[in-house]
N, C-alpha and C positions, 0 to 999 in steps of 0.2 A: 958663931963660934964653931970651931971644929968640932964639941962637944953635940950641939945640934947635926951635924951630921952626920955623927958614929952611929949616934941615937936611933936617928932615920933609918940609916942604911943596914944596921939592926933589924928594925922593926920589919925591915922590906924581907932579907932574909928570913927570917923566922916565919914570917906569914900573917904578923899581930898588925902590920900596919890599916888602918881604917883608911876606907876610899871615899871620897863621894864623886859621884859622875854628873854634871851639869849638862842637861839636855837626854831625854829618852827615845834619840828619834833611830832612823836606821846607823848610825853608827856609835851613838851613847849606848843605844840598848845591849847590844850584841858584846861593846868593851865592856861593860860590866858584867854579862851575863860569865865572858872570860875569866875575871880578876876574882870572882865571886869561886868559880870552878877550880882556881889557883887556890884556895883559902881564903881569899882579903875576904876581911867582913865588907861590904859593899854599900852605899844607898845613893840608892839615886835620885837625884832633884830638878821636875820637871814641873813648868807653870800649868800644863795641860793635866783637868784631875781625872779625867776620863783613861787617860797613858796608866796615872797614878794607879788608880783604884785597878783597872784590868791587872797592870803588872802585880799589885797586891794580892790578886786572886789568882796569883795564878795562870792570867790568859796573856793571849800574845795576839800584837796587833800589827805584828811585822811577818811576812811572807817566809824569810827566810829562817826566822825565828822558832823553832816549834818550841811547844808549850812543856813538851816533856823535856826539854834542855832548863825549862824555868824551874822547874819541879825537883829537877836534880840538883838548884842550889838552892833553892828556898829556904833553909837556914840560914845562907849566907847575904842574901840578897831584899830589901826591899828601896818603897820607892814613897816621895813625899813632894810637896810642895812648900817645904817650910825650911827656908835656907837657914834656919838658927841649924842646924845638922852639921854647916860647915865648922864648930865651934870643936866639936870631936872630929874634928877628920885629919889623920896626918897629911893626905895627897888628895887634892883635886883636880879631875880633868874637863874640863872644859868641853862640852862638841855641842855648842849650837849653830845654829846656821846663819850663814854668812851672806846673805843675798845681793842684789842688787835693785838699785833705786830704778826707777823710769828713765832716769840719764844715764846710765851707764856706769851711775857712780856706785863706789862701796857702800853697802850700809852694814856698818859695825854696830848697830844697835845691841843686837845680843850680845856680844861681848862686851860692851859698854855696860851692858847692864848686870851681867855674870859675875865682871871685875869688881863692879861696885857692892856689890852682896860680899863677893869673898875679902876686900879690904874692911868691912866692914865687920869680918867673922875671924880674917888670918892673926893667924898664932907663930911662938917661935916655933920652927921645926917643921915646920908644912912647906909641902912640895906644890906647886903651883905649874899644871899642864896645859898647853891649847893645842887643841888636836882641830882646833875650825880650820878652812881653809882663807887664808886672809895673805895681802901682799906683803912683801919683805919688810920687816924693821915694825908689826903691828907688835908681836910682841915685847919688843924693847922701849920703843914710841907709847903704845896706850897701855900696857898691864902694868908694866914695870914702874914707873913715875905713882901710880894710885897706888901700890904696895908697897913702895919707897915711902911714900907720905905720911905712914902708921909709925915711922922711925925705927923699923927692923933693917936691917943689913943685909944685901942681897949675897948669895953666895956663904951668909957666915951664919944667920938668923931666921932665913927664908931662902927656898929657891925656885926658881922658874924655867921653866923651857918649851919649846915648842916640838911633838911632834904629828905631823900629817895622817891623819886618819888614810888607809888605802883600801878599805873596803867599799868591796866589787857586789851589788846587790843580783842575786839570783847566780852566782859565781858558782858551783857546785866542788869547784875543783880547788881552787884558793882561797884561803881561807883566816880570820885572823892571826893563827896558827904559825901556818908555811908561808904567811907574803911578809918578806924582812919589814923589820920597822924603823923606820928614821927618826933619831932623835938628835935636838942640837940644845945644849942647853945656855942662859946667856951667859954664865959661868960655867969653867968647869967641873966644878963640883955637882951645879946643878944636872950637867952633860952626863955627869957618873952616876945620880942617885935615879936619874928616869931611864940611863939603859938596862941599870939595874931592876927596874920597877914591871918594865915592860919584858926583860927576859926574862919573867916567870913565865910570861904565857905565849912566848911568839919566839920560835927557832934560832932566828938570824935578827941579832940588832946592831944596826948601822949608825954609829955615833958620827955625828960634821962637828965642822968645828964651832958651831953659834946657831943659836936660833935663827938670825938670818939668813943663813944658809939652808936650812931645814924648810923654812919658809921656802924659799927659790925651788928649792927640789919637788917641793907639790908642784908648783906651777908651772916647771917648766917640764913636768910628766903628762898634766892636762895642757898645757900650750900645745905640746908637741901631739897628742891626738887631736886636736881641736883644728891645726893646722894642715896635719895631713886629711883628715873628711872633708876638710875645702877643699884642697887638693879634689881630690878623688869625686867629690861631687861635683865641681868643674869638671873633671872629664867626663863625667856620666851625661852633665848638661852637651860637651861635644859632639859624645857618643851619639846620642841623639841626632842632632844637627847633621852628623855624617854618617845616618843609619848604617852603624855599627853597632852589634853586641857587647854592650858595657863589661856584662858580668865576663863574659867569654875573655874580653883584652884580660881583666884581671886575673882570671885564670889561669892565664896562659902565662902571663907577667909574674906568677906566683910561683912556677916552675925553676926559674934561676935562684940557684940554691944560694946567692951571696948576694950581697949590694940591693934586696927589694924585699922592703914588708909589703902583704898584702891589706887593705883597707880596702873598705866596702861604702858605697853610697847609699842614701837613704835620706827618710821625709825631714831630715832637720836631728839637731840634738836636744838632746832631756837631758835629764837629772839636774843635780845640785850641782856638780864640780865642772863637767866638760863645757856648758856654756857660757857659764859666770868664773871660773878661775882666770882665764887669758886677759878678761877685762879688769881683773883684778890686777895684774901684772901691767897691763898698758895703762890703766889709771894713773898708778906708782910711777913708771917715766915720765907721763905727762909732766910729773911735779917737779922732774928733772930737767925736762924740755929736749923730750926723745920723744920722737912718734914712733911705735911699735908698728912699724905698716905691715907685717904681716901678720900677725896677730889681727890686725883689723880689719886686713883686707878676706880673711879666711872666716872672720866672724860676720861678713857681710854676707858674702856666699850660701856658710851655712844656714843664717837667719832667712837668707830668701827660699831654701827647699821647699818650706809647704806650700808659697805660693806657686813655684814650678810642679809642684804636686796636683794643687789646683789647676792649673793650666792642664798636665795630663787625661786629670780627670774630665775635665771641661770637652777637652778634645775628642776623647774615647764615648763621651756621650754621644757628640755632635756627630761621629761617623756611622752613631745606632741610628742619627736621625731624632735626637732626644737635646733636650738643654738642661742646664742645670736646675733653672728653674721648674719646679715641681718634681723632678725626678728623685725618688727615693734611693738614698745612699747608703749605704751600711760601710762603720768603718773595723773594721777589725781589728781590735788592739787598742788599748789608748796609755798603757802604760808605754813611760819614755823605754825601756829596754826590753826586751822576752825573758818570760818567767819570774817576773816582778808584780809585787804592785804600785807600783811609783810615781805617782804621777806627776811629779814637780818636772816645770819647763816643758815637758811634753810635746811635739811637733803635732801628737793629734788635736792636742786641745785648737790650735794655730789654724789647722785641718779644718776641724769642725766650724770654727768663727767664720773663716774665708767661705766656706761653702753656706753655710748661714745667710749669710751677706749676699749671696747670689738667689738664696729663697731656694735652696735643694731643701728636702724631709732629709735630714743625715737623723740617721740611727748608730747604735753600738753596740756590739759586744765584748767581755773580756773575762777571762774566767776569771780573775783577780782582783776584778774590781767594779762591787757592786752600784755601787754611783759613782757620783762625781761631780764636785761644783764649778759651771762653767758660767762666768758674769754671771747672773741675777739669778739662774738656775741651776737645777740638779737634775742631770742627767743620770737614766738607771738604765744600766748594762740590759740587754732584750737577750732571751734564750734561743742559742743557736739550735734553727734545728732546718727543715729542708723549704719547711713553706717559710720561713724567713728569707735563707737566701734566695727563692724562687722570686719573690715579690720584691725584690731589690733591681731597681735599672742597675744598679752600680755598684759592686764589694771593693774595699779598697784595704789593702793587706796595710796597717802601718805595723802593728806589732808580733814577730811571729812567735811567737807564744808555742813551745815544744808539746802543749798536749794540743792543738789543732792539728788535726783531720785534715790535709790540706785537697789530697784527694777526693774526699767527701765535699768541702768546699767548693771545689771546682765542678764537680761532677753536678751541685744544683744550683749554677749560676750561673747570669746569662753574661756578665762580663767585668772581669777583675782587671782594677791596677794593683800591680803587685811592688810596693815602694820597699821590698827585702829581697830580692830571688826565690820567696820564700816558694814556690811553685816549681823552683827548676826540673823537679825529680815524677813530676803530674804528669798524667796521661789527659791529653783534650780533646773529645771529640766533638764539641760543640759550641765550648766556650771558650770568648776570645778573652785574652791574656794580654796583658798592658805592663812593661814592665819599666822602672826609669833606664 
């Protein structure tokens, strides 16, 4: 009824509306900690009780996240594992993650399972958000049909929409804030009540015309970096081949003020979105009977970096007169991007396996992250200091990380592959430099 939406759009005004957030991880945490800052009373609902219980105390278990921003809404804000929560909540957002199977295919688990708690919990008057990254028509296809089924009326008695989470972990500069947000809703109504929702706490909101739309806009934001690092890691594999300075072409190509973004090569792609979004999008035409061939042929590329990493490294041994086998490796970094802690998708992890495999000692450091489970094991970050890097056949930059020393690095080592430039600006008097 149009009465349920007055209601709503009331409640959003005023600041009375109740939220719950499904999912506490890097991008559930930080929107709540938002909505919570805006007034919304906030709770958040995560299966992990370890998230639960620190977030209840207080602490923060997200990099980006400090503990004094939790502190400042701690009235507003806590956190639970017991989805009867969603029974008080006018709006629900959604952000769990969206992975991929071993084939390549989507797994909608968590959504499947998010959905199924809130048809079990939804009321008249509730607003229904997915902020996951998933391919076009997931929201109209799976949410919508399980909250149809309850016999509420979309658009009249319930509403739903999708919009795209865009946060940038370790971002200093963009922030939920100042990066516009896109929302589509599958009605209109629902389109009005989430731009509403979301302009309490974010500048610019960008209304499409449907969730499917909204959907296509995440993915063809991460297609479109995903495609060009192929790009550009094919050239750097060229560069190579035609001993040329990869970094220097880009450089120089970065100069013409129109017609050319600059991208950068490197060990492979991390995180959540840029490796797994594109196959999300090629999955979806499959079912059309469209081969996305660049989309795939860019995700071949990228996926083969760490073993062209490997091969470097293999190489730069073999010219000390060293093999991989036995030689002590230090990998520097293991988070997928600098000044994170992140380790999802990671090319070091990749790093690490391949060089494993060949029976090298690889070690680690990272200031961000003190372990790390890799297959059967847990790996613990080792403290940089000089007799580390001395005792290393091999440093190999994957993540460069703004509080490394890169000078200091260099200065006690007998020889770095550097898979960032992150050295361009070192002075070497004695150690040799390996760059992709």
């Amino acid at each position: 009824m149009e009465n349920a939406f007055a209601a709503l759009r009331e409640r959003i005004e005023r600041r009375t509306a109740k939220l719950a957030v499904i999912g506490l991880g890097y991008v559930g945490l930080p929107m709540a900690i938002e909505f919570a800052g805006a007034g919304f009373k906030v709770t958040g609902i995560d299966n992990d009780r370890k998230r639960v219980a620190l977030l209840n105390e207080g602490k923060t278990y997200i990099l980006d996240v400090e503990e004094s921003r939790i502190d400042a809404v701690a009235e507003k804000l806590s956190a639970t594992g017991d989805y009867s929560a969603l029974i008080n909540s006018d709006i629900v957002v959604i952000c769990v993650p969206t992975p991929l199977r071993k084939t390549k295919d989507p797994d909608l688990s968590y959504i499947l399972s998010a959905t199924s708690e809130i048809a079990r919990h939804v009321h008249k008057g509730q607003l229904v958000i997915l902020e996951s990254t998933t391919y076009p028509g997931t929201t109209e296809e799976i949410i919508l049909p399980e909250l149809r089924s309850t016999g509420l009326k979309i658009g009249f008695d319930f509403f739903l929409a999708f919009s795209p989470e865009r946060i940038d972990p370790g971002n200093p500069v963009y922030t939920i804030k100042n990066t516009p947000k896109i929302v589509g809703g599958v009605t209109s109504s629902c389109g009005d009540l989430t731009a509403l929702l979301y302009g309490a706490i974010v500048e610019n909101v960008v209304k499409v015309s449907s969730a499917r739309s909204a959907e296509m806009v995440k993915l063809l934001e991460n297609t479109f970096r995903a495609i060009n690092i192929g790009m550009v890691n094919e050239v750097a594999i060229m560069c190579d081949k035609l001993g040329i300075d990869t970094w220097e072409v880009i450089d120089a190509a970065a100069t013409k003020p129109f017609g050319f973004m600059p991208f950068y090569p490197g060990p492979g792609l991390g995180g959540h979105c840029i490796p797994i979004d594109p196959h999300y999008l090629s999955w979806k035409l499959k079912t059309l009977n469209y081969s996305a061939k660049f989309i795939e042929l860019a995700g071949e590329i990228n996926a083969g970096m760490p073993h062209y990493v490997v091969g470097k490294i293999t190489d730069a041994l073999n010219d000390a007169g060293k093999s991989v086998n036995g030689s002590r490796i230090l990998l520097l970094g293991v988070a997928y991007k600098k000044d994170s802690n992140d380790v999802r998708e990671s090319p070091a992890l990749d790093i690490w396996k391949l060089l494993i495999e060949k029976k090298g000692n690889v070690l680690y450091h990272d200031p961000y992250i003190a372990s790390v489970p890799v297959d059967s094991q847990v790996l613990e970050s080792r403290i940089l200091d000089a007799a580390l890097l001395q005792g290393m056949d091999c440093t190999v930059i994957v993540t460069d990380h703004s509080s490394f020393d890169w000078q200091y690095v260099v200065d006690h080592s007998q020889l770095i592959v550097d898979t960032r430039n992150a050295t361009r600006k070192v002075r070497s008097a004695h150690c040799r430099i390996v760059k992709l």
